[in-house]
C-alpha positions as MATLAB code, in Angstrom:
seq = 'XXXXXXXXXXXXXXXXXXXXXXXXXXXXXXXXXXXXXXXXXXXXXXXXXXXXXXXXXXXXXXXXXXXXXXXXXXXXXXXXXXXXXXXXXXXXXXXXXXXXXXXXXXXXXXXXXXXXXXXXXXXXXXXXXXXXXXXXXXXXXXXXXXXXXXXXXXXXXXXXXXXXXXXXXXXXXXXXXXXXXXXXXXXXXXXXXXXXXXXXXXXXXXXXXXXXXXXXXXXXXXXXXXXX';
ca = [
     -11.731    2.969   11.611;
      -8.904    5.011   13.255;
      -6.284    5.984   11.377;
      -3.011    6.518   12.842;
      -1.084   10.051   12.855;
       2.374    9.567   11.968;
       5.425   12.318   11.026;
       7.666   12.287    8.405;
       9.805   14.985    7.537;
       7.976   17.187    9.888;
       4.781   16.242    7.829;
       1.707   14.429    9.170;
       0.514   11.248    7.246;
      -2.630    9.458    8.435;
      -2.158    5.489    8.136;
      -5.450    4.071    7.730;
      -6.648    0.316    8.973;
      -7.526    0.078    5.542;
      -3.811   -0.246    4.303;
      -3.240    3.208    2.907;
      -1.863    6.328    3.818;
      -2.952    9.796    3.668;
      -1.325   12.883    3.751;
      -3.247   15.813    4.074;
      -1.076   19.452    3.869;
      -0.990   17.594    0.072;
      -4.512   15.932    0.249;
      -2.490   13.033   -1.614;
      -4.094    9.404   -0.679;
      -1.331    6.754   -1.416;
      -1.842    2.730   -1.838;
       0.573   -0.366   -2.790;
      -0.063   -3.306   -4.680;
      -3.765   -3.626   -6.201;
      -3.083   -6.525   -7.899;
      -5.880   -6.894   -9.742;
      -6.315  -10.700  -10.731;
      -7.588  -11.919  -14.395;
     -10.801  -12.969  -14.892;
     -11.163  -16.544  -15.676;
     -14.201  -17.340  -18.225;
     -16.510  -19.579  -16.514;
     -14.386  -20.041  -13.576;
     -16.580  -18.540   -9.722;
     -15.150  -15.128   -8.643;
     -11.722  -14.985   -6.253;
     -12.397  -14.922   -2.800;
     -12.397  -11.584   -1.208;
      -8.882  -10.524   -0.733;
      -8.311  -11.293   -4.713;
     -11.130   -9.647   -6.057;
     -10.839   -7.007   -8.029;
     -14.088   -5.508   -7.100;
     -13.581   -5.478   -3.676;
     -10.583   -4.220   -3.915;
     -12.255   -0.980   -5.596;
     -14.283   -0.727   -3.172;
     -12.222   -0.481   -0.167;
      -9.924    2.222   -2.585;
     -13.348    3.971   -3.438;
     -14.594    4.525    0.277;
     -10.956    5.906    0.956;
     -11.460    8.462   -1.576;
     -14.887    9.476   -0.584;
     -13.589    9.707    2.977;
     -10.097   11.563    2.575;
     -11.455   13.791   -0.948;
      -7.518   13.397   -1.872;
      -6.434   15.499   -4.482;
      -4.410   12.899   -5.840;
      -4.090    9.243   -5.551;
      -0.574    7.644   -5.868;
      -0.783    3.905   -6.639;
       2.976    1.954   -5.769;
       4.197   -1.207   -6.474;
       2.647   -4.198   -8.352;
      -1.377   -3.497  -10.064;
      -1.357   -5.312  -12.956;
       0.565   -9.185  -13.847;
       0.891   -8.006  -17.686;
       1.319   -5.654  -20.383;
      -2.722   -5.560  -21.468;
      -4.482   -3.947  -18.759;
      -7.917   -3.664  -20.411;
      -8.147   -7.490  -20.474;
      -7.371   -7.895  -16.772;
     -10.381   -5.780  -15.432;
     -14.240   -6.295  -16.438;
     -15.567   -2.815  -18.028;
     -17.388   -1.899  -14.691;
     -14.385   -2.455  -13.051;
     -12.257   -0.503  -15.366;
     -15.493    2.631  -14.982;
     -14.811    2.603  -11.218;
     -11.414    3.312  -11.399;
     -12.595    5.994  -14.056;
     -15.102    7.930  -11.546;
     -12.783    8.520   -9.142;
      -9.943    9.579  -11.633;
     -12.373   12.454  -12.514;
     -12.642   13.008   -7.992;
      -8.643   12.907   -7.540;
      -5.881   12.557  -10.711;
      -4.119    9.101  -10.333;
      -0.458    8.410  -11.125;
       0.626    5.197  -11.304;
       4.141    4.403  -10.005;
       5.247    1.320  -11.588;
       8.403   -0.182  -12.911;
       6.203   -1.505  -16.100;
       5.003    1.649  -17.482;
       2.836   -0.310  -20.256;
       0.814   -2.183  -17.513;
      -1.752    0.533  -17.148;
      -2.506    1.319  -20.992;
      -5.711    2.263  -20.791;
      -6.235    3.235  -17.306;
      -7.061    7.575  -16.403;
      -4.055    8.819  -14.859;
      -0.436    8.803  -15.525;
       2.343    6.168  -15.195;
       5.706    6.877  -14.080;
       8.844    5.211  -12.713;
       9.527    7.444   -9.677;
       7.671   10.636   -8.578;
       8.461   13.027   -6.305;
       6.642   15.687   -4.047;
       7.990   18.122   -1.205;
      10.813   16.148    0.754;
       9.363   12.512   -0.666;
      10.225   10.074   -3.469;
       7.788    7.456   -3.975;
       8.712    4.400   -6.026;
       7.696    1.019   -7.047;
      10.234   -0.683   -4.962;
      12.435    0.134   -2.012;
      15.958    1.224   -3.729;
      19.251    0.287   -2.691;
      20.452    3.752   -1.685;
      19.209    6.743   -0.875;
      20.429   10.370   -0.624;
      20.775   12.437    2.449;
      17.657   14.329    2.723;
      15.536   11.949    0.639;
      12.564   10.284    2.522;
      11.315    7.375    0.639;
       8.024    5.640    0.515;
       7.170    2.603   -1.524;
       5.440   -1.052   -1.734;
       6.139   -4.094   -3.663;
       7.420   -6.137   -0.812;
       3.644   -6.284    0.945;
       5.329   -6.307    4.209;
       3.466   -8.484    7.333;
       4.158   -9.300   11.014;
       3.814  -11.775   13.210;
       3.167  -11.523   16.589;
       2.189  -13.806   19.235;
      -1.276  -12.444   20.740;
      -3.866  -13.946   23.293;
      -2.061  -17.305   23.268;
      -1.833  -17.869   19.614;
       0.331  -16.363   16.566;
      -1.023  -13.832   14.339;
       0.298  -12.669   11.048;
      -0.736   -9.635    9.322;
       0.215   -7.270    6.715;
       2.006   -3.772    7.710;
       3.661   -0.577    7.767;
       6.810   -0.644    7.927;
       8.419    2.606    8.499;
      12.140    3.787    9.898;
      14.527    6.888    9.382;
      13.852    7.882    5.590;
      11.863    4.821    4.211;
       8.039    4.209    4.509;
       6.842    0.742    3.178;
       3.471    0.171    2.622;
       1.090   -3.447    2.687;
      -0.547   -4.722   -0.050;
      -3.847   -3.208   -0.529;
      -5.206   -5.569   -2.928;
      -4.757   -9.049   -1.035;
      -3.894   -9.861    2.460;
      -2.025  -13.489    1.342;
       1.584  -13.667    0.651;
       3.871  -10.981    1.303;
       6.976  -11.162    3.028;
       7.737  -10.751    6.876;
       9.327   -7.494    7.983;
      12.723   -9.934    9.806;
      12.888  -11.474    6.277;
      16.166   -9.791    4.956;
      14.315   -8.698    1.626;
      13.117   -6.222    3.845;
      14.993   -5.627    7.021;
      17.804   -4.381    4.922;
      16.867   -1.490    3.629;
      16.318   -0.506    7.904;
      19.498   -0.879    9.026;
      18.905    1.868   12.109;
      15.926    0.030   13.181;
      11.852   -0.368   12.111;
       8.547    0.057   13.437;
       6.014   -1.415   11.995;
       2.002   -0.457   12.080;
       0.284   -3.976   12.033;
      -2.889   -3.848   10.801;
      -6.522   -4.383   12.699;
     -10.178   -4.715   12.029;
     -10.899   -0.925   13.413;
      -6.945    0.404   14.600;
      -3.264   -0.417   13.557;
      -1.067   -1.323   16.135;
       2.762   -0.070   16.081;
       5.700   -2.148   17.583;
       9.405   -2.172   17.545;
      11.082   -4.509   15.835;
      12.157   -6.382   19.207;
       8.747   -6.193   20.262;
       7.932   -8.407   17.728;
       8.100  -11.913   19.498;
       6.073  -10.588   22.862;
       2.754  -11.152   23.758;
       0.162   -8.170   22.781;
      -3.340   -7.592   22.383;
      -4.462   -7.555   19.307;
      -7.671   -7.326   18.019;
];
């Protein structure tokens, strides 16, 4: 995979195919939206994109590749308060190993959802020139450079004579919005309002591929491009 340089605030972040971004002056790997699903007794495992396993596995290789010094998780992880009963116990001792590799802080509007989990869990956190929160806020000051998830952000583009939709980056003046690492389905598109608003100067957005991301302006949106 090739992960795409991009600068904020006069600081390089990699974002990687994979959905997550790296930034390495602070060797801090950052991801949105886990959600981890609950295990249904007697019921087959999820399909790929909602499996929780999977999910740790894509997060795992990213640590082995990037050796982060920390790993900030964003938006929505966990559906309730009891964390312990939504992951299996191997599940739970994968997240452990790599908390003992990078420290983990969770960024989450439900502080109780991680109980449990290594790490830490906090509301808003901030390093250097960045915030990073659970959701995109309202307002922002006037040096502060935002990056969040919740919204799982996806675009839709018209490629090789058909319409493809996939999750995104979504990044403009002070805001970077990140897609959904845990599940490709759902998610809202980045002309939806929800999320448009909160780029009122413009967005580009850093659609995701098997190997590469691709980036396009917002009006590029509804033109023809190859896509892999």
């Amino acid at each position: 995979m090739t992960a795409a340089p991009i600068h904020l605030r006069d600081e390089r972040f990699m974002l990687d195919p994979a959905g997550a971004a790296f930034w390495p002056a602070r060797r801090i790997l950052i991801a949105a939206d886990l959600q981890f699903e609950r295990p249904i007794p007697g019921a087959p495992r999820p399909p790929a994109p909602h499996d929780n396993k999977a999910t740790l596995e894509r997060l795992n290789r990213l640590v082995r590749l990037y050796r982060p010094a920390k790993v900030i998780i964003l938006g929505g992880n966990l559906p309730d308060r009891d964390a312990t009963s939504l992951l299996a116990k191997d599940e739970r001792a994968r997240i452990e190993v790599m908390a003992r590799e990078a420290s983990f802080i969770w960024v989450s509007d439900k502080p109780e959802a991680t109980a449990g989990l290594p790490g830490v869990c906090v509301s808003l956190y901030r390093e250097g020139a960045f915030t990073f929160r659970h959701a995109a806020g309202p307002q922002l000051g006037p040096r502060e450079f935002e990056i969040s998830g919740y919204f799982q952000p996806k675009a839709s583009i018209d490629a090789r004579a058909k319409r493809v939709s996939r999750p995104c980056f979504v990044t403009g003046a002070n805001r970077l919005m990140l897609p959904a690492f845990g599940t490709h389905g759902g998610g809202l598109d980045v002309r939806d309002h929800t999320i448009s608003r909160f780029f009122p100067r413009g967005l580009r957005v850093f659609l995701l591929g098997q190997d590469q991301l691709f980036s396009f302006a917002l009006e590029q949106l509804g033109r023809m491009a190859e896509v892999a």
